[in-house]
C-alpha positions in Angstrom: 3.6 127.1 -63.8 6.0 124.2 -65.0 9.8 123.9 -64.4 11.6 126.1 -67.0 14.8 125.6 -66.1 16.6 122.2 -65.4 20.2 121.7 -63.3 21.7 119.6 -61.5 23.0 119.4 -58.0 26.0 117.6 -56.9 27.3 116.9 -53.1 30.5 116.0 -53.8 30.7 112.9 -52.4 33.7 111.0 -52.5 34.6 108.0 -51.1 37.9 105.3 -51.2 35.6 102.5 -52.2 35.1 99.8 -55.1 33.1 101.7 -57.8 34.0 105.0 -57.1 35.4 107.4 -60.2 35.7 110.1 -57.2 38.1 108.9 -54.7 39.7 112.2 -53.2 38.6 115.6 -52.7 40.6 116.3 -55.8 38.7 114.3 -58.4 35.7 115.3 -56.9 36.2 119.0 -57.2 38.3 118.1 -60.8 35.1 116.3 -62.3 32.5 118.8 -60.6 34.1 120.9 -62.6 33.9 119.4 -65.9 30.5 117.9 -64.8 29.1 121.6 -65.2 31.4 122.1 -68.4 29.4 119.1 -70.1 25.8 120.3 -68.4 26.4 124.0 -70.3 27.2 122.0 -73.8 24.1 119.8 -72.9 21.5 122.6 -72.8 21.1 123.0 -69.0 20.5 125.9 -67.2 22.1 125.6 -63.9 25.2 123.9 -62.2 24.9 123.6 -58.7 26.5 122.2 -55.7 26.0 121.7 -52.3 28.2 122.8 -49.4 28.6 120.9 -46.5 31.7 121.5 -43.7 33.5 118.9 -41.6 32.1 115.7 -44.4 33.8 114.0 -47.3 31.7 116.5 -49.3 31.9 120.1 -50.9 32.9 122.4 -48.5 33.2 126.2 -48.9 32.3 126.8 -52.3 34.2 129.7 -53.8 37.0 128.0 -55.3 34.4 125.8 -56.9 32.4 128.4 -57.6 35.0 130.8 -59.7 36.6 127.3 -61.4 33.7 127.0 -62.9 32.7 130.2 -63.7 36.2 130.7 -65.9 35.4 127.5 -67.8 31.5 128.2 -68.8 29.9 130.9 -70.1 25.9 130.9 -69.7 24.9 128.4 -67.5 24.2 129.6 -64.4 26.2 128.0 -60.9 24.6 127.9 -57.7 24.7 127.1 -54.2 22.2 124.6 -52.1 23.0 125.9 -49.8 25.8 127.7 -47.9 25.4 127.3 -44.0 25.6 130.6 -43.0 26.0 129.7 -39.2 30.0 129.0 -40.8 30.3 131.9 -42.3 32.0 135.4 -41.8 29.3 137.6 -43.9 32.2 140.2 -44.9 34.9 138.1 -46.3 32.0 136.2 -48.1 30.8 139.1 -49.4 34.1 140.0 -51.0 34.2 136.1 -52.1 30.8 136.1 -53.7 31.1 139.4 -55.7 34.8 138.3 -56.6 33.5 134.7 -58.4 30.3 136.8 -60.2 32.5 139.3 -61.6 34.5 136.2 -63.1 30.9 134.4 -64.1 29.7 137.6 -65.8 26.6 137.6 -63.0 25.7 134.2 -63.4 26.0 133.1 -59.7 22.9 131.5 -57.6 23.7 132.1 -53.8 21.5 129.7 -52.1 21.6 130.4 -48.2 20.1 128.7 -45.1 20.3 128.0 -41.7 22.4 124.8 -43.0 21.5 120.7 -42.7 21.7 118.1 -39.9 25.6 117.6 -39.7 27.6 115.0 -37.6 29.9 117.5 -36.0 28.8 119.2 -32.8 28.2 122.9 -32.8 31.0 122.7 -35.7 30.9 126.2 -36.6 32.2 127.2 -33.2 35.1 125.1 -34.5 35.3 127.9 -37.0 34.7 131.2 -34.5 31.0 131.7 -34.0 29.3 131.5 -31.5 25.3 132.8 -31.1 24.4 135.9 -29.0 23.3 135.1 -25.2 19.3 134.2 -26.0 19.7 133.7 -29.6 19.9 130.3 -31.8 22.4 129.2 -34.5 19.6 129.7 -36.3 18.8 133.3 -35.2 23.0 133.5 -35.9 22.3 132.4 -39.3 19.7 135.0 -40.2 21.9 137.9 -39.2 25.0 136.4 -40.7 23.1 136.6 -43.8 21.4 140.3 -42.9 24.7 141.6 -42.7 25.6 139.4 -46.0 22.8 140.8 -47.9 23.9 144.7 -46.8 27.9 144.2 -47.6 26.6 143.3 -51.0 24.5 145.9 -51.9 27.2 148.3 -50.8 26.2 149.4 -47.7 29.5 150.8 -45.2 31.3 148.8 -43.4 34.1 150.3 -41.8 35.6 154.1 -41.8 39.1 155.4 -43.7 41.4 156.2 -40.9 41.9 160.0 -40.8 45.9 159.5 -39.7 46.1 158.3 -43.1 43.7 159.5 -45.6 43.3 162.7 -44.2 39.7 162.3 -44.0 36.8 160.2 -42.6 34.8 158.2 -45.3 32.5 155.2 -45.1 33.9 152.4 -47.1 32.1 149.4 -48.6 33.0 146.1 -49.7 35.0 145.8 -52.6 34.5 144.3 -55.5 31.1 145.1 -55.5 29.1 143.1 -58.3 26.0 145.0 -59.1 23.0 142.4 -59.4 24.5 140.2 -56.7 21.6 141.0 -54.5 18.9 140.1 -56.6 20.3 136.6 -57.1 19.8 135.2 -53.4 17.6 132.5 -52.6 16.7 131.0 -48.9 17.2 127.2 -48.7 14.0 126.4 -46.6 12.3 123.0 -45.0 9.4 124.5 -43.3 6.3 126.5 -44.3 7.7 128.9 -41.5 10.7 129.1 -42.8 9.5 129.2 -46.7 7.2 132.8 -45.3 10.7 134.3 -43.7 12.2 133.9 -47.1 9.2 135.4 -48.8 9.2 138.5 -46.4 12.8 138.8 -46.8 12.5 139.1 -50.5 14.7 136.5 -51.5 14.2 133.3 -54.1 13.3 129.9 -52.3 15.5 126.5 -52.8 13.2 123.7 -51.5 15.0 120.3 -51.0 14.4 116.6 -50.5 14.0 116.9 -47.2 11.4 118.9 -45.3 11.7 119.4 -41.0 7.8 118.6 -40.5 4.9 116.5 -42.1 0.8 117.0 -41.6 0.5 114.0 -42.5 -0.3 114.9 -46.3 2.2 113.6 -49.1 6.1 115.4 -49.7 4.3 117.3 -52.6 1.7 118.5 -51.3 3.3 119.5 -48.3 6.0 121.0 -50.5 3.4 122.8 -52.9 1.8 124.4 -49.4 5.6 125.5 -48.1 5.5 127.4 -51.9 2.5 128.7 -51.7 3.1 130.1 -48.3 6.3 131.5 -49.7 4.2 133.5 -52.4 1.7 134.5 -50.1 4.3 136.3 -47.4 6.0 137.9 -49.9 3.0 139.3 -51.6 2.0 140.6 -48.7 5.1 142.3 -47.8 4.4 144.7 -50.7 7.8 143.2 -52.6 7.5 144.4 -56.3 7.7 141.9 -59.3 8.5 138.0 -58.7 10.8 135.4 -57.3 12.1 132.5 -58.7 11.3 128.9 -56.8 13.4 125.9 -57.3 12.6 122.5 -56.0 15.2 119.4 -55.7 14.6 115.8 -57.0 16.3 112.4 -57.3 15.6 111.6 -60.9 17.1 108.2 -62.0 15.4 107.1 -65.6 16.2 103.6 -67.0 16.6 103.7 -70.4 19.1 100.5 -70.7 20.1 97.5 -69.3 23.2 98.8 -67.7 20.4 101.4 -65.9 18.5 98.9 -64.6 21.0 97.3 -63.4 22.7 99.8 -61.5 19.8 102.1 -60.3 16.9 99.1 -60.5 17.9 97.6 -56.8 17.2 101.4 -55.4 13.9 101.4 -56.9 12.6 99.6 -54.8 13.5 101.7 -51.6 12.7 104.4 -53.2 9.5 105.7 -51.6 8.8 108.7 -49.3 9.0 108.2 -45.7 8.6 109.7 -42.4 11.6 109.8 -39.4 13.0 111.9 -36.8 16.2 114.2 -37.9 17.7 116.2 -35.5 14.2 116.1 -32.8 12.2 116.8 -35.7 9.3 115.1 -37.4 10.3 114.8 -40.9 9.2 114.0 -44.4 11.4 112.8 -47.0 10.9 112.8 -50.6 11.1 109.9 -53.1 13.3 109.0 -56.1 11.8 108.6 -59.4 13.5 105.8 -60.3 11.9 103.7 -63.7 10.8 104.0 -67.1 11.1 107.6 -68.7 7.1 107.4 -68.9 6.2 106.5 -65.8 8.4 109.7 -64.3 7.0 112.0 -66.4 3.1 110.7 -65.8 4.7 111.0 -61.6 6.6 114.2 -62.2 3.8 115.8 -64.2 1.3 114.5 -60.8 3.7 116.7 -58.1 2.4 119.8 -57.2 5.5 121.6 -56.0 7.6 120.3 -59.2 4.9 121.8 -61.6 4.1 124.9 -59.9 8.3 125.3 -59.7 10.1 127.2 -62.3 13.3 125.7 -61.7 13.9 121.4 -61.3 17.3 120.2 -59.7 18.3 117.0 -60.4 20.9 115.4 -57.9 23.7 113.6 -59.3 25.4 110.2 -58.2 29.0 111.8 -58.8 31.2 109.5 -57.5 30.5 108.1 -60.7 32.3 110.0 -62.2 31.8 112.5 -65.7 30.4 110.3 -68.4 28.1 108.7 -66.3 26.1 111.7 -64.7 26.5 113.2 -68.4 24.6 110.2 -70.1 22.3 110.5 -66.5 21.8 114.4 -67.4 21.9 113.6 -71.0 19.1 111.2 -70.5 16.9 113.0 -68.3 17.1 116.2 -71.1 16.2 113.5 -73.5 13.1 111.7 -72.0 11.7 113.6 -69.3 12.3 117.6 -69.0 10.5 118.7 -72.3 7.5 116.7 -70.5 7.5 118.8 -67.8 7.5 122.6 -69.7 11.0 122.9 -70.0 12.9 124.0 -73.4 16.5 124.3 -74.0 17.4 127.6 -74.7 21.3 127.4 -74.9 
């Protein structure tokens, strides 16, 4: 399988500093916006963004989310991912089906357990708390149960007698039909890659991943996929799900390239730490001539048994840069890799 669809994925960085086209919160929301406005008239199939709380980054999404949606009309926009330790699964649910209606069912809702993050416990900050004997993470996972339910209609609450003169069950409303087969499980373990597989839901796959064997990023990643596919084919889940895996993908194709992404090249090679206790691996950036990605891209496992490629974005550079970065990477490297434009 090779990556059929191509996006991008922003963080939504911004930063007060020399250089920077996104200063404030404002430009950076502003010019994610018309980032995914120029991705749709480039050819690219997704627009995505990541969400981060309590960080000079994207936060909660749905403003984004239905800004976007009113100003496209095919590509699709996604999430990578939405902490769901922060979230009230109701009120999202209403949120979520609210900014697909506007997209026409074009939404991506990527969830997870969420990232290392410098605040302490920061969702208590915003009212949850885990069960005596669970884990944020366990917290997470039923968040996202009770998510997954609210939007396929399942009840939630009861009319009150006294002034309906009868006892229904009520669901969330709006309800947006195909919502709940566009759900995918941010993952950075083989563990957590099988949960999402048994659970039925697509699988996000980042930069990062919370353990290492020893083996290389991609072949570590490629075993995370396979592991995926495996679980949920032995669940007994009908048809397929979609896998999408994340790269930093910065070709040099002019002087004014090399000259801003050619000192970053050479730091650009996978390594191993320690993030949050655990053993990690962390991924490269294909940083260099348009050849020598592809013959590297076409050489990684997880990227070509993918069928979606996310390309992160330097966007406090503002617009025309990560257009001409997008624009570039269309160009030179995607159709190498099995993708086709199709819009």
């Amino acid at each position: 399988m090779s990556a059929r669809r191509l996006g991008f994925l922003s963080f939504g960085h911004h930063q007060n500093t020399w250089g920077a086209s996104a200063r404030t919160a404002g430009e950076a929301l502003t010019q994610g916006i018309e980032i995914a406005v120029g991705a749709e008239a480039l050819g690219l199939d997704g627009a995505w963004s990541r969400v981060h709380h309590l960080q000079r980054q994207f936060s909660s999404p749905w403003s984004l989310l239905a800004a976007v949606a009113a100003r496209t009309s095919r590509i699709e926009i996604g999430t990578a991912v939405i902490d769901m330790r922060y979230e009230n699964p109701l009120l999202m649910a209403e949120l979520a089906a609210s900014a697909d209606l506007i997209s026409g069912s074009r939404l991506q809702l990527g969830l997870g357990r969420g990232s290392q993050e410098p605040a302490l416990r920061g969702y208590e900050r915003f009212g949850f708390r885990p069960a005596e004997g669970h884990t944020a993470g366990d917290m997470a996972r039923e968040h996202t149960a009770r998510f997954r339910a609210a939007i396929a209609g399942a009840p939630v609450a009861e009319s009150d007698p006294s002034q309906t003169s009868t006892t229904v069950p009520l669901a969330i409303e709006p309800q947006s039909p195909t919502l709940p087969e566009r759900i995918w499980w941010g993952s950075a373990t083989r563990q957590s890659a099988r949960w999402a597989g048994e659970q039925d839901l697509h699988l996000l796959s980042s930069t990062l991943l919370s353990e290492d064997t020893g083996v290389p990023f991609s072949e570590l990643q490629a075993e995370q996929i396979r592991a995926f596919r495996t679980a949920r084919a032995e669940a007994g889940h009908p048809g397929s799900r979609r896998v999408a895996v994340v790269r930093s993908i910065l070709p040099i194709v002019s002087q004014r390239d090399a000259d801003l992404y050619g000192p970053a090249a050479r730091a650009s090679q996978e390594h191993v730490g320690v993030l949050g206790g655990a053993v990690s691996r962390f991924g490269k950036s294909f940083i260099g001539e348009p050849d020598r990605i592809v013959e590297e891209l076409q050489r990684d496992e997880a990227v070509m048994s993918s069928d979606t490629l996310l390309v992160t974005i330097p966007n406090v550079l503002g617009v025309d840069h990560n257009l001409e970065l997008l624009e570039n990477i269309r160009d030179h490297i995607a159709p190498a890799i099995g993708w086709t434009r199709t819009g």
